[in-house]
N, CA, C and O atoms as a DFTB+ gen file, in Angstrom:
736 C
 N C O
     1  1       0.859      -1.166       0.000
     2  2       0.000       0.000       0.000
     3  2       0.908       1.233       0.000
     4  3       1.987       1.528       0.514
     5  1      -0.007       1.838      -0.813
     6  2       1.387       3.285      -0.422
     7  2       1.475       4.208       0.423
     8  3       0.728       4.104       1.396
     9  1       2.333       5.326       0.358
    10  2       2.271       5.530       1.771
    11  2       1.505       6.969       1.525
    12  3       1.371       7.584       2.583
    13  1       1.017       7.591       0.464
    14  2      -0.087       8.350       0.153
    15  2      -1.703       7.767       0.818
    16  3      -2.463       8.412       1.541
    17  1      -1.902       6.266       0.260
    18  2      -3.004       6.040       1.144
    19  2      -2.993       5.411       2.203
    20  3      -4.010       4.899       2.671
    21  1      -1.691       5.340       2.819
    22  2      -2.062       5.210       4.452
    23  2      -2.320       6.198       5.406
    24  3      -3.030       6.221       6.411
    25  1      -1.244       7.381       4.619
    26  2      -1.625       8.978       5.138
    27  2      -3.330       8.976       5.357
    28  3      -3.843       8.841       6.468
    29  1      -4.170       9.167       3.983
    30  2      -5.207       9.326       4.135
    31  2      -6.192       8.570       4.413
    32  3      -7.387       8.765       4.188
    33  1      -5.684       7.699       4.905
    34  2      -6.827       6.413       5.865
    35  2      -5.927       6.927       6.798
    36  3      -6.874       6.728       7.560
    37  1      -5.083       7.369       7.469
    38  2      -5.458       7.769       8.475
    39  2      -5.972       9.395       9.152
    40  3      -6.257       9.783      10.284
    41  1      -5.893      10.151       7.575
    42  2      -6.393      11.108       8.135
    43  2      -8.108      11.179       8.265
    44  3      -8.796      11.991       8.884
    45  1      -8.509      10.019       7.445
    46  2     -10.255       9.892       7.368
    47  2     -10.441       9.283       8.567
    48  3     -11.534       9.616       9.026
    49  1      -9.473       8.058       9.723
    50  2     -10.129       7.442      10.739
    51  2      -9.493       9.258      12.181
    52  3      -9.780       9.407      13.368
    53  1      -8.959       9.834      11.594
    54  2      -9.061      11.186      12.859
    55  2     -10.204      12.120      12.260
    56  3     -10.875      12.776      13.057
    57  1     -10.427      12.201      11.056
    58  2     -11.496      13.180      10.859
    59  2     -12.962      12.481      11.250
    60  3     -13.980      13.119      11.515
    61  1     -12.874      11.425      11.232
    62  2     -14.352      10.378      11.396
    63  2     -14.181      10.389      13.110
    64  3     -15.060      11.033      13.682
    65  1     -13.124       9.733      14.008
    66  2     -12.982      10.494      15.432
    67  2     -13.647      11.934      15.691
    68  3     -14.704      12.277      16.223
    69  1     -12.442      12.729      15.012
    70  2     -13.335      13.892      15.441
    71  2     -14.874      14.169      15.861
    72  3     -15.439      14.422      16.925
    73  1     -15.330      13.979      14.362
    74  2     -16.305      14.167      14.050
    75  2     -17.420      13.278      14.829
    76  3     -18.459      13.936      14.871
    77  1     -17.584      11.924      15.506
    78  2     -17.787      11.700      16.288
    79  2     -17.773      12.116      17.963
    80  3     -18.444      11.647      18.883
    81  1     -16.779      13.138      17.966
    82  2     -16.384      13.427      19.507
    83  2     -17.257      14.697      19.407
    84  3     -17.593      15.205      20.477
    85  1     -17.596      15.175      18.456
    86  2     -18.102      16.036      18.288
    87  2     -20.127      16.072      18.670
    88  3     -21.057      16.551      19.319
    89  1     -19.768      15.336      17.857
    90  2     -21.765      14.476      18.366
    91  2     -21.877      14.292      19.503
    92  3     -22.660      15.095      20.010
    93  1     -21.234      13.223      20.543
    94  2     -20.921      12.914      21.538
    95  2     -20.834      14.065      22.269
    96  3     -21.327      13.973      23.393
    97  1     -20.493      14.821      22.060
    98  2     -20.054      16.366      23.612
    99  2     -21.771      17.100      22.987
   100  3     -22.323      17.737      23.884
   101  1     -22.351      17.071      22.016
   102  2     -23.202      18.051      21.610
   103  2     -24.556      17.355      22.488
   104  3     -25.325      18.258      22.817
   105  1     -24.946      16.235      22.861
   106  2     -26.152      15.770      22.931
   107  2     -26.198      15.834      24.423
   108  3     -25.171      15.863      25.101
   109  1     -27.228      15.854      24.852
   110  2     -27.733      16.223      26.159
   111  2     -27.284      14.932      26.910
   112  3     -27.501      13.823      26.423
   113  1     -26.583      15.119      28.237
   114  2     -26.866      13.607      28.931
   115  2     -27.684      13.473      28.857
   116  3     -28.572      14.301      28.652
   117  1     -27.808      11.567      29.084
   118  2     -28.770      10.932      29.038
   119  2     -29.146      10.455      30.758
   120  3     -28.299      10.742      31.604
   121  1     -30.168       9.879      31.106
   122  2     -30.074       9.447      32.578
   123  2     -30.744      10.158      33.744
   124  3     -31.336       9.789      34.759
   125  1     -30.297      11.752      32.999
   126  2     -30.469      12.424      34.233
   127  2     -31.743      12.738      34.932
   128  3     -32.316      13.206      33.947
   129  1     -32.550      12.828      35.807
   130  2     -33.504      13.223      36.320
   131  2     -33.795      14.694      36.218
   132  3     -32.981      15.596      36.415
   133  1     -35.152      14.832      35.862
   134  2     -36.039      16.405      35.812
   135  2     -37.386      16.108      36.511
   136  3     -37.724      15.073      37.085
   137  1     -38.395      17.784      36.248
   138  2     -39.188      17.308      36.557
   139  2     -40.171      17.286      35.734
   140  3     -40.237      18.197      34.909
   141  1     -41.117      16.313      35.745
   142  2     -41.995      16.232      34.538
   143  2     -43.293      16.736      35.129
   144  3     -43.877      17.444      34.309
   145  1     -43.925      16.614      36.243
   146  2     -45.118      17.909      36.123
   147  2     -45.090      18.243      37.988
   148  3     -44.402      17.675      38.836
   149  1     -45.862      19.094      38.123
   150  2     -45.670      19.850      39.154
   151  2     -47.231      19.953      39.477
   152  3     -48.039      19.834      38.556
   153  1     -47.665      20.183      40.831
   154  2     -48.661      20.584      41.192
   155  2     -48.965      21.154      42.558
   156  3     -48.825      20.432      43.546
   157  1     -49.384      22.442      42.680
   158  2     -49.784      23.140      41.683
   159  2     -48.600      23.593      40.415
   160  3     -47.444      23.810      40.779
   161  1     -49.039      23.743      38.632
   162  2     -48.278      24.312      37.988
   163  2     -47.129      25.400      38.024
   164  3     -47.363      26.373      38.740
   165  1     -46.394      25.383      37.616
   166  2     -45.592      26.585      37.019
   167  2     -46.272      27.524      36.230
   168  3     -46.794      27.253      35.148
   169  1     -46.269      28.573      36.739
   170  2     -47.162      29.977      36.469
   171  2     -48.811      29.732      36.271
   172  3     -49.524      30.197      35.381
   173  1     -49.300      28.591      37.716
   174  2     -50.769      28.602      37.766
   175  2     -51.159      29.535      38.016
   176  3     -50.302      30.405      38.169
   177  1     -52.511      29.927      38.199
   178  2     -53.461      31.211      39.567
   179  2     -54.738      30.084      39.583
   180  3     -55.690      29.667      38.923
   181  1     -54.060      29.936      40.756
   182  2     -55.248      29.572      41.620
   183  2     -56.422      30.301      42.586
   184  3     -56.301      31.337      43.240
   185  1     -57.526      29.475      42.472
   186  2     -58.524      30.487      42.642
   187  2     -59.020      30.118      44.349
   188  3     -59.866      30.739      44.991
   189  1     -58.103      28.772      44.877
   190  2     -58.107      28.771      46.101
   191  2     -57.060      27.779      46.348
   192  3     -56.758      26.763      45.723
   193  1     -56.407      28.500      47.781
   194  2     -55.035      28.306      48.027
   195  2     -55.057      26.701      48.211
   196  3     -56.075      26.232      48.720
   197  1     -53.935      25.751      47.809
   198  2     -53.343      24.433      47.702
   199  2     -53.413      23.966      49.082
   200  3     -53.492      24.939      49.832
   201  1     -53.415      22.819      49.729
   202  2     -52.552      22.859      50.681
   203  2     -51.825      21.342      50.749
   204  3     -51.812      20.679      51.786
   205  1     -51.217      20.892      49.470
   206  2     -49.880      20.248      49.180
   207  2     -49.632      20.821      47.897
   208  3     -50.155      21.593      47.093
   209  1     -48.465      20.017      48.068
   210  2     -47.208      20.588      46.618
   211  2     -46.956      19.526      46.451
   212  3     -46.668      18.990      47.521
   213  1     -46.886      18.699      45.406
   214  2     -46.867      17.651      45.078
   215  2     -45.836      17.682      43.506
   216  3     -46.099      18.092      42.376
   217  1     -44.608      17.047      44.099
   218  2     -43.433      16.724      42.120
   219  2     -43.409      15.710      41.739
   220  3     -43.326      14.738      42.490
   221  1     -43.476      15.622      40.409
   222  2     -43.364      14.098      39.551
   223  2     -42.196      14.381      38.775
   224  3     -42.180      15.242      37.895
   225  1     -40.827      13.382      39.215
   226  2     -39.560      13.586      38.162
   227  2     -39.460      12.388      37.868
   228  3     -39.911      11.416      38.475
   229  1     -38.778      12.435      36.788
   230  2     -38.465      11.446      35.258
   231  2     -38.138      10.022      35.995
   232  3     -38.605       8.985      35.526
   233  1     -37.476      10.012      36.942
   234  2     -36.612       8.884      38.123
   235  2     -37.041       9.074      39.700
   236  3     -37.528      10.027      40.309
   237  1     -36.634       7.711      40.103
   238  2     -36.480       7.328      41.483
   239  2     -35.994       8.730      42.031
   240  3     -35.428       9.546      41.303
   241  1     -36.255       8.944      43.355
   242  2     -35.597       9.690      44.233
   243  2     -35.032       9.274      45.377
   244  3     -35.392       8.123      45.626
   245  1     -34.342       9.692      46.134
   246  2     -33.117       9.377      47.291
   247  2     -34.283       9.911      48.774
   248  3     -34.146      11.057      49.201
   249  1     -35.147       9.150      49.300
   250  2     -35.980      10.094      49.944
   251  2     -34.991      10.947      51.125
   252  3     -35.306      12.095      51.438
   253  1     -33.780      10.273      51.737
   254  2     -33.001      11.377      52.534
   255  2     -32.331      12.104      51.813
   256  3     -31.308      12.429      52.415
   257  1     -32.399      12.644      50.556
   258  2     -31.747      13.925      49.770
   259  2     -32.681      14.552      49.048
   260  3     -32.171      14.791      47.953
   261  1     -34.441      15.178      49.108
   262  2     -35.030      15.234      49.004
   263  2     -35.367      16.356      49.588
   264  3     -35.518      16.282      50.807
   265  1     -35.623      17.954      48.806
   266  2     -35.757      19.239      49.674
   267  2     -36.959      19.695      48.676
   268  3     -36.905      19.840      47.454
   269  1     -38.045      19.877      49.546
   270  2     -39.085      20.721      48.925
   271  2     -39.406      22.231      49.827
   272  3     -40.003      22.019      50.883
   273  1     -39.157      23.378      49.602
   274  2     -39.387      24.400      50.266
   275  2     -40.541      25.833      49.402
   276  3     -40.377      26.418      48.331
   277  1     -41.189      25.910      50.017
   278  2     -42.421      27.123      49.619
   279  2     -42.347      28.358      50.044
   280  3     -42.935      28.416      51.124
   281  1     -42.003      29.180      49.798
   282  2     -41.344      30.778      49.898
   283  2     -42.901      31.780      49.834
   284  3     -43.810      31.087      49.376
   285  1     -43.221      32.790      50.086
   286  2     -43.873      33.949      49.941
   287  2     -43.066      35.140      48.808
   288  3     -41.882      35.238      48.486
   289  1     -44.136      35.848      48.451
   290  2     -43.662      36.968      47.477
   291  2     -42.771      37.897      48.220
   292  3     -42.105      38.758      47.645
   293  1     -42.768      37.710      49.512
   294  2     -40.965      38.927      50.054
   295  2     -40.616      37.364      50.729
   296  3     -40.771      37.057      51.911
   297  1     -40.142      36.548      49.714
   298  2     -39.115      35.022      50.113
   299  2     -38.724      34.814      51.698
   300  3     -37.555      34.702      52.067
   301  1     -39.714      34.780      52.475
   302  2     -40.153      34.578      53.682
   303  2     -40.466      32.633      53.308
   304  3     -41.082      32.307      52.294
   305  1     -39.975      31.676      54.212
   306  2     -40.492      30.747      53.792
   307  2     -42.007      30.687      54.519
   308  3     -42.461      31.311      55.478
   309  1     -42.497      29.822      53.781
   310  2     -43.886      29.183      54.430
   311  2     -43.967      27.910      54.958
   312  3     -43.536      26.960      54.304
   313  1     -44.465      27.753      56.065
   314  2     -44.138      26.673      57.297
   315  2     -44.959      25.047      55.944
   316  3     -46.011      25.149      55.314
   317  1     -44.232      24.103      55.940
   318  2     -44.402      22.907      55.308
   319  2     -44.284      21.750      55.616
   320  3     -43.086      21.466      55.624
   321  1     -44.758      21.112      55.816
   322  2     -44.429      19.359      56.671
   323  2     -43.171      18.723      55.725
   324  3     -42.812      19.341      54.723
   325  1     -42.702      17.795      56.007
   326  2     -41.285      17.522      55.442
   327  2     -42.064      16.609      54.259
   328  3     -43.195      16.131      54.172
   329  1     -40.956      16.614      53.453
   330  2     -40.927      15.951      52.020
   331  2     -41.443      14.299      52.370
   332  3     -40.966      13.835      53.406
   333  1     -42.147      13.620      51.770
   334  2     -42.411      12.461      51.565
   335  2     -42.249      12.069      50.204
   336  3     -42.847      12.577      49.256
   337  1     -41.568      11.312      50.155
   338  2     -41.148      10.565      48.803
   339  2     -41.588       8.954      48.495
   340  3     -41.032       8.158      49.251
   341  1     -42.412       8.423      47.597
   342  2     -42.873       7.821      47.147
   343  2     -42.807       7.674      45.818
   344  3     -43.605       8.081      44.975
   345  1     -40.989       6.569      45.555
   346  2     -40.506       5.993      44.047
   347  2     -40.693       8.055      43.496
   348  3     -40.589       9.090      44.155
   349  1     -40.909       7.855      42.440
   350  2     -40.506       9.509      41.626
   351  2     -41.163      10.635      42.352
   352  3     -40.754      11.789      42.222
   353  1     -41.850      10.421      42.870
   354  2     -43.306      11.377      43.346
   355  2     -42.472      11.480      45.046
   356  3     -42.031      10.752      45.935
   357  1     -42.685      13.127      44.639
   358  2     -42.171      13.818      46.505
   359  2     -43.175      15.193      46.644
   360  3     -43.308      16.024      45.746
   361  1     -43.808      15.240      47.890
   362  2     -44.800      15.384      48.115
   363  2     -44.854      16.857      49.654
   364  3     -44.281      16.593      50.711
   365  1     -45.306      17.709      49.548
   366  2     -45.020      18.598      51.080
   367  2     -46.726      18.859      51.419
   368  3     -47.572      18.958      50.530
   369  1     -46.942      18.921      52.516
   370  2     -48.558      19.243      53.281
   371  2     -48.009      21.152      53.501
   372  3     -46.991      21.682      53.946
   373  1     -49.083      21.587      53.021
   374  2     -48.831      23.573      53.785
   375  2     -49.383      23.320      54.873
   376  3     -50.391      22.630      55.025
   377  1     -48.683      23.926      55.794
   378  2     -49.058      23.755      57.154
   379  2     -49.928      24.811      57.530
   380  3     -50.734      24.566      58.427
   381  1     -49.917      26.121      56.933
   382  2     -49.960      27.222      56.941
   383  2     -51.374      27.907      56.060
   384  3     -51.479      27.571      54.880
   385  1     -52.308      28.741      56.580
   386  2     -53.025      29.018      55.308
   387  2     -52.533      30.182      54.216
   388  3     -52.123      31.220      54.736
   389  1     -52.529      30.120      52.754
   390  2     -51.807      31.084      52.049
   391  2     -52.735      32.103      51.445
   392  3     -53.648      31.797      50.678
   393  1     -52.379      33.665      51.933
   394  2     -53.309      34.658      51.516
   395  2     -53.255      34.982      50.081
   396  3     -52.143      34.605      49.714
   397  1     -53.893      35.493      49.075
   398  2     -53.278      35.845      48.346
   399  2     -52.460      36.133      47.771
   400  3     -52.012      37.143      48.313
   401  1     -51.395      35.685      46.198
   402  2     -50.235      36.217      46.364
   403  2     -49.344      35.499      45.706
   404  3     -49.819      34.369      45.589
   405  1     -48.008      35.579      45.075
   406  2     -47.268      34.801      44.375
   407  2     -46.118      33.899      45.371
   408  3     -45.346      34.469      46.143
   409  1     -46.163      32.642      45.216
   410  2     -45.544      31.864      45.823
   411  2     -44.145      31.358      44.974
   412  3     -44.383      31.247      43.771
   413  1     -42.921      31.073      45.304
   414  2     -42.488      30.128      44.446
   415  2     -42.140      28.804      45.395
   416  3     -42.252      28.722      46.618
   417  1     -41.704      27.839      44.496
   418  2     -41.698      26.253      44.972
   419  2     -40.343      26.288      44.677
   420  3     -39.968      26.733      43.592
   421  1     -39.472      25.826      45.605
   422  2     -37.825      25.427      45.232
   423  2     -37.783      23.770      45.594
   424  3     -38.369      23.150      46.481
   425  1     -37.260      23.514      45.007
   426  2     -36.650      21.559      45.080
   427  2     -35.565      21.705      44.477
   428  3     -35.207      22.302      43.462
   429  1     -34.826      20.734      45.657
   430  2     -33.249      20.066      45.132
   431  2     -33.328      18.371      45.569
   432  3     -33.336      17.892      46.703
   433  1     -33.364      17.902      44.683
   434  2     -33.807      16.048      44.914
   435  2     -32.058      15.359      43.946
   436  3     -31.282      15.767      43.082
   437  1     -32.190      14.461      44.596
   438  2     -31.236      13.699      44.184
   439  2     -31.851      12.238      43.751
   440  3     -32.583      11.553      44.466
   441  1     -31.438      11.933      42.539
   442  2     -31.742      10.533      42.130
   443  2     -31.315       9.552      42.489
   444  3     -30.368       9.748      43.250
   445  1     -31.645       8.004      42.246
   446  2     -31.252       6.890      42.240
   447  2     -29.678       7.042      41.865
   448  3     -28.746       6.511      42.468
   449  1     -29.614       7.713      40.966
   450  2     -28.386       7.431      39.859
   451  2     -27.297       8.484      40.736
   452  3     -26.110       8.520      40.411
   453  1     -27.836       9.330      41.877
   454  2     -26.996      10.101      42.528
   455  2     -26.704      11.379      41.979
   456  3     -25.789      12.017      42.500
   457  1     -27.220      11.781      41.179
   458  2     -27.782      13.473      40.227
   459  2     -28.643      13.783      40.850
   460  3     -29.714      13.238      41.119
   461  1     -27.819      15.492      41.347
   462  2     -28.807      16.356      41.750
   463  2     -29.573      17.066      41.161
   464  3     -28.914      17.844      40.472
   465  1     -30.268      17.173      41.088
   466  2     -31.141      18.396      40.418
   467  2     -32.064      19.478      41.092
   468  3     -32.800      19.351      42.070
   469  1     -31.885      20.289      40.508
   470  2     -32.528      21.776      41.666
   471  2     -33.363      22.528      40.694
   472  3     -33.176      22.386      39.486
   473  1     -34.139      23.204      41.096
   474  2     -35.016      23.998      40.130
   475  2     -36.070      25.186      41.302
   476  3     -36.057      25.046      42.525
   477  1     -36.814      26.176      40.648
   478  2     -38.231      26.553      41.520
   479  2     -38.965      27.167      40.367
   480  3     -38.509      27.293      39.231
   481  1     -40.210      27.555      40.805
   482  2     -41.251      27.632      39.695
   483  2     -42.415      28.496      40.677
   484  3     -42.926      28.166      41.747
   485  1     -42.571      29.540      39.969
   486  2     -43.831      30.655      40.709
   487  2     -44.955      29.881      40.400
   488  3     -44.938      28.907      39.647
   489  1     -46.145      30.420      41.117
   490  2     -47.465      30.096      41.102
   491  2     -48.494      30.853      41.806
   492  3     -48.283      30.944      43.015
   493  1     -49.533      31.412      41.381
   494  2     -50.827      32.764      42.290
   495  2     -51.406      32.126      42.755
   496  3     -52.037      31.168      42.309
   497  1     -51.309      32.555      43.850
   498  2     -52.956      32.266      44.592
   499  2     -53.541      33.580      44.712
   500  3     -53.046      34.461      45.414
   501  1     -54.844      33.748      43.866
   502  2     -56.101      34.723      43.388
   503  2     -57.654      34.261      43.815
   504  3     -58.578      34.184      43.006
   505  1     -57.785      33.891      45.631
   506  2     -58.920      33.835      45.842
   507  2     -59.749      34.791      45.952
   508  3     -59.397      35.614      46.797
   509  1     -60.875      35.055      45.348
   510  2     -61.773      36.346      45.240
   511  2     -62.459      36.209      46.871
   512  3     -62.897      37.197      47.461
   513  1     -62.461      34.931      47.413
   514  2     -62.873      35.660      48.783
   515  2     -61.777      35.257      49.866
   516  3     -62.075      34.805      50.972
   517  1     -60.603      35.450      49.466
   518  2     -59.349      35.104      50.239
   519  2     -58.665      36.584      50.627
   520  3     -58.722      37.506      49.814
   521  1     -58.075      36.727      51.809
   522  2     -56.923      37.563      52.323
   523  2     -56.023      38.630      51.222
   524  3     -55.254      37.964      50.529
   525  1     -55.982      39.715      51.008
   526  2     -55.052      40.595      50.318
   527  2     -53.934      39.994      50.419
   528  3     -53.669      39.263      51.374
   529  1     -52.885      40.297      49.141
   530  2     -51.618      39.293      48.605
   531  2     -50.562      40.613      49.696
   532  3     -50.668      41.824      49.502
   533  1     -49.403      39.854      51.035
   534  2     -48.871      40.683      51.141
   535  2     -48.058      41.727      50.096
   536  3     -48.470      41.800      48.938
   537  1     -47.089      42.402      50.447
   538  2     -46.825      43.131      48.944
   539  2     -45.196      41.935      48.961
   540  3     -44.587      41.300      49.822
   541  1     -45.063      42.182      47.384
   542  2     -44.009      41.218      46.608
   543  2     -42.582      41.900      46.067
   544  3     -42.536      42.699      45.132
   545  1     -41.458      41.448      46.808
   546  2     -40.627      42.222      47.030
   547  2     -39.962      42.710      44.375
   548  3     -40.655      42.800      43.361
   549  1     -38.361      42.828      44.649
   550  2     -38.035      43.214      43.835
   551  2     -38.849      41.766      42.524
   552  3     -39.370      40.690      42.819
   553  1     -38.642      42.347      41.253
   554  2     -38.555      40.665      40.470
   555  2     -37.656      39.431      40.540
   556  3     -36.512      39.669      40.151
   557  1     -37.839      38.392      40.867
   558  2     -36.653      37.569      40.736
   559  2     -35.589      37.472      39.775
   560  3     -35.799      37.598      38.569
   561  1     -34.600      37.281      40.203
   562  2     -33.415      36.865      38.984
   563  2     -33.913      36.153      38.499
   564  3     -35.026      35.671      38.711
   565  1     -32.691      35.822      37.258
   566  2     -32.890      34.177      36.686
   567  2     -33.296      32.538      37.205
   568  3     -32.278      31.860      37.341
   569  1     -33.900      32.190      37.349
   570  2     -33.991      30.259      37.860
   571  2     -32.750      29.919      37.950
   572  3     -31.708      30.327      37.437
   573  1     -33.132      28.783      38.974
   574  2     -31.861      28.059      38.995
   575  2     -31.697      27.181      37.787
   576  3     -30.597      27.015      37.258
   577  1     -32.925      26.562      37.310
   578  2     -33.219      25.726      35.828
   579  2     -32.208      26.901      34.864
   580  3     -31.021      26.588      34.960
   581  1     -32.443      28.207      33.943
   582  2     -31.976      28.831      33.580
   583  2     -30.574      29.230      34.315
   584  3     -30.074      29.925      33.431
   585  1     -29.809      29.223      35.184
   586  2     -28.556      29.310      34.995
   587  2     -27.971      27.409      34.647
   588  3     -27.148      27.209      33.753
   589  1     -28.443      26.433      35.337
   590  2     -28.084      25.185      35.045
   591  2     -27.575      25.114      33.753
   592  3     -26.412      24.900      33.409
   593  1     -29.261      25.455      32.587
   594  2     -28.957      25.719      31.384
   595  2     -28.083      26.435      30.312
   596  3     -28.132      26.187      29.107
   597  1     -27.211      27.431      30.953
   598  2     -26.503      28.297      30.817
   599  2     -25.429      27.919      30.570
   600  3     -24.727      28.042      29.566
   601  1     -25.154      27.018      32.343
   602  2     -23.629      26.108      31.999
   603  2     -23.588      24.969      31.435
   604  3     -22.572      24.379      31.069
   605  1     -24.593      24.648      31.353
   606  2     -24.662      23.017      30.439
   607  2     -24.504      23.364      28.789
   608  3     -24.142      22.578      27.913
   609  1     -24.798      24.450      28.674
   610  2     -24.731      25.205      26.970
   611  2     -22.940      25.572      26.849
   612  3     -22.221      25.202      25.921
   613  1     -22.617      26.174      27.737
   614  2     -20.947      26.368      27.935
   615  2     -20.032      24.981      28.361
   616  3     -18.809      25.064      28.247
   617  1     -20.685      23.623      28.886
   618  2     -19.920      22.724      28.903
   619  2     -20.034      22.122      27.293
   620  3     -19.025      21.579      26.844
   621  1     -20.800      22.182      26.750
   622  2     -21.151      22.021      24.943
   623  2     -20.324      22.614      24.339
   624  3     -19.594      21.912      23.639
   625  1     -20.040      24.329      24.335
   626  2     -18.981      24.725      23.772
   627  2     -17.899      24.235      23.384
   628  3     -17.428      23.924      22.290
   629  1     -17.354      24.191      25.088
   630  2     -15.987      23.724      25.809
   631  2     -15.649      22.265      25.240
   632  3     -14.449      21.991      25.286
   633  1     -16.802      20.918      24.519
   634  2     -16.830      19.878      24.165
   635  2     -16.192      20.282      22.735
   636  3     -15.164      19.719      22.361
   637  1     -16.982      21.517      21.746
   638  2     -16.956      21.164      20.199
   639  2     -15.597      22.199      19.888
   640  3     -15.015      22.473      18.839
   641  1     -15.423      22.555      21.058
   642  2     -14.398      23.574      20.928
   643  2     -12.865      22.436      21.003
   644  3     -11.816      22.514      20.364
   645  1     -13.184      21.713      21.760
   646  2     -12.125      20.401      21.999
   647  2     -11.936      19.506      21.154
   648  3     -10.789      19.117      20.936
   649  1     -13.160      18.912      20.403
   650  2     -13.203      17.903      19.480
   651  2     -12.353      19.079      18.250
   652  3     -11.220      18.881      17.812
   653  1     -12.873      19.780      18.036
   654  2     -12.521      20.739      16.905
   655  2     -10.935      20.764      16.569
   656  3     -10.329      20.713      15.499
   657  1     -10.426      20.882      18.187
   658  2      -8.713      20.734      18.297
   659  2      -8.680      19.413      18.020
   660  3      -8.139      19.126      16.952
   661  1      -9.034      18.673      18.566
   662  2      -8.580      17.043      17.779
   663  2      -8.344      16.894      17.009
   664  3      -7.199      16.617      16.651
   665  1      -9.399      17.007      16.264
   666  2      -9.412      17.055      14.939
   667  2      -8.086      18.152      13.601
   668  3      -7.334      17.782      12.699
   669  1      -8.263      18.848      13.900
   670  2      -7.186      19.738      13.638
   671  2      -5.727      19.342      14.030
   672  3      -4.813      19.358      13.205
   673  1      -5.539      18.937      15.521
   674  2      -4.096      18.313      15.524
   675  2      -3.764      16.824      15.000
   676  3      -2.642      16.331      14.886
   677  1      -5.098      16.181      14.688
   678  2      -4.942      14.859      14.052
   679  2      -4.385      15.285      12.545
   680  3      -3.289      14.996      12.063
   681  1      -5.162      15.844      12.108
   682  2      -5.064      16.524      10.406
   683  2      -3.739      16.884      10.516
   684  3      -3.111      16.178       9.726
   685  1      -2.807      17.836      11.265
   686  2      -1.473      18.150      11.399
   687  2      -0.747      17.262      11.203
   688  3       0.052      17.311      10.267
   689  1      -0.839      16.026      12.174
   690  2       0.356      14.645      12.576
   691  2      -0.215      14.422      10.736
   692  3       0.692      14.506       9.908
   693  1      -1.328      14.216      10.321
   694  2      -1.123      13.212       9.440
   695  2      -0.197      13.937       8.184
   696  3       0.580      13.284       7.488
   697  1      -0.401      15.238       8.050
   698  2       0.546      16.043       7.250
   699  2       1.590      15.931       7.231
   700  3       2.338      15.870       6.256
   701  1       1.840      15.880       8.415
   702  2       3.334      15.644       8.854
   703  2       4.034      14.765       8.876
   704  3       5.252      14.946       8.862
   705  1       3.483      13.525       8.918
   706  2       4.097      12.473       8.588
   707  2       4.036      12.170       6.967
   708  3       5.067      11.679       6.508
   709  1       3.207      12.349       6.263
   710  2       3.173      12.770       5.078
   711  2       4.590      13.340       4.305
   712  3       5.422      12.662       3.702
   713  1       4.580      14.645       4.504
   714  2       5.459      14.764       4.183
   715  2       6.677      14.298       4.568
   716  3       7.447      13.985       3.660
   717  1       7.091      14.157       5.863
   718  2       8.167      13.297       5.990
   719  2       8.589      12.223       5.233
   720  3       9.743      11.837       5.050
   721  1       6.879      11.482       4.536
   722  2       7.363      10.417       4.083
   723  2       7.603      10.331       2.609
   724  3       8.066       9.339       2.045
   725  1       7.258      11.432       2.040
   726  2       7.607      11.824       0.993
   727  2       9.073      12.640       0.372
   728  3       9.239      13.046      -0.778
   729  1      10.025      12.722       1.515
   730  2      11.025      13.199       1.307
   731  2      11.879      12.505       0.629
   732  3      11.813      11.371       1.103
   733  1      12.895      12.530      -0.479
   734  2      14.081      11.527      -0.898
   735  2      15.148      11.124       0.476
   736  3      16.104      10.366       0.313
């Protein structure tokens, strides 16, 4: 064989690498636990106040790593019986009655698989014969979901930005030996 096409069988099995490492860093893990519905919703109004909070995520949960907490519109928490977990489903009683008013829900649960995951999600309570909403401090920042997403988009980069060098220093060696081997 010559040594023209060994060069380029091997520069097609680093460009086919690459290009694989490349797919591979781009696709979302797989495995990980979210949550798939919530109740009450993410940006409900309710027309009379809840009194559980109830999450359904994708996987098993760890019931001793398992945090469900219920905040008020000036992030005062609201008194909650502890998390009960039952296989995906984790569950809080309001201990408390809720006046009018925007609540958010924070959870940080850990899976079977030992992935944490954290998130919170607003929700109204708008009873027409319920209590005035205390007043609701500045707007919230960003979610914790939205910064997660943020760095999981920058560990993607940091992947095609890497494969990209592979690829490129593979293409080099094979040049390079190339020509070397083409010298008299």
């Amino acid at each position: 064989m010559s040594p023209w096409l060994r060069a380029a069988g091997r520069f097609v099995a680093v460009l086919l690498a690459g290009v694989l490492t490349l797919i591979v860093a781009a696709t979302p893990a797989r495995g990980h636990n979210g949550l798939r519905s919530a109740s009450p919703a993410r940006d409900a109004t309710l027309t009379r106040a809840p009194t559980e909070i109830t999450l359904e995520f994708m996987a098993r949960l760890d019931p001793t790593l398992t945090t469900i907490v219920l905040t008020d519109g000036t992030k005062r928490r609201v008194p909650t019986g502890d998390p009960v977990v039952s296989g995906a489903t984790g569950n809080v009683r309001v201990t408390a009655p809720l006046p009018n008013g925007t609540y958010t829900v924070a959870y940080r649960v850990v899976s079977a698989d030992g992935h944490p995951v954290q998130g919170s999600y607003p929700f109204t309570v708008a009873d027409p014969a319920g209590p005035a909403a205390p007043p609701s401090p500045e707007p919230p920042g960003p979610s914790t979901a939205a910064v997660a997403s943020g760095r999981d988009g920058w560990v993607a980069v940091v992947g095609v930005a890497g494969s990209a060098l592979v690829v490129l220093l593979g293409a080099a060696a094979v040049l390079r030996r190339r020509r070397r081997s083409s010298r008299p």
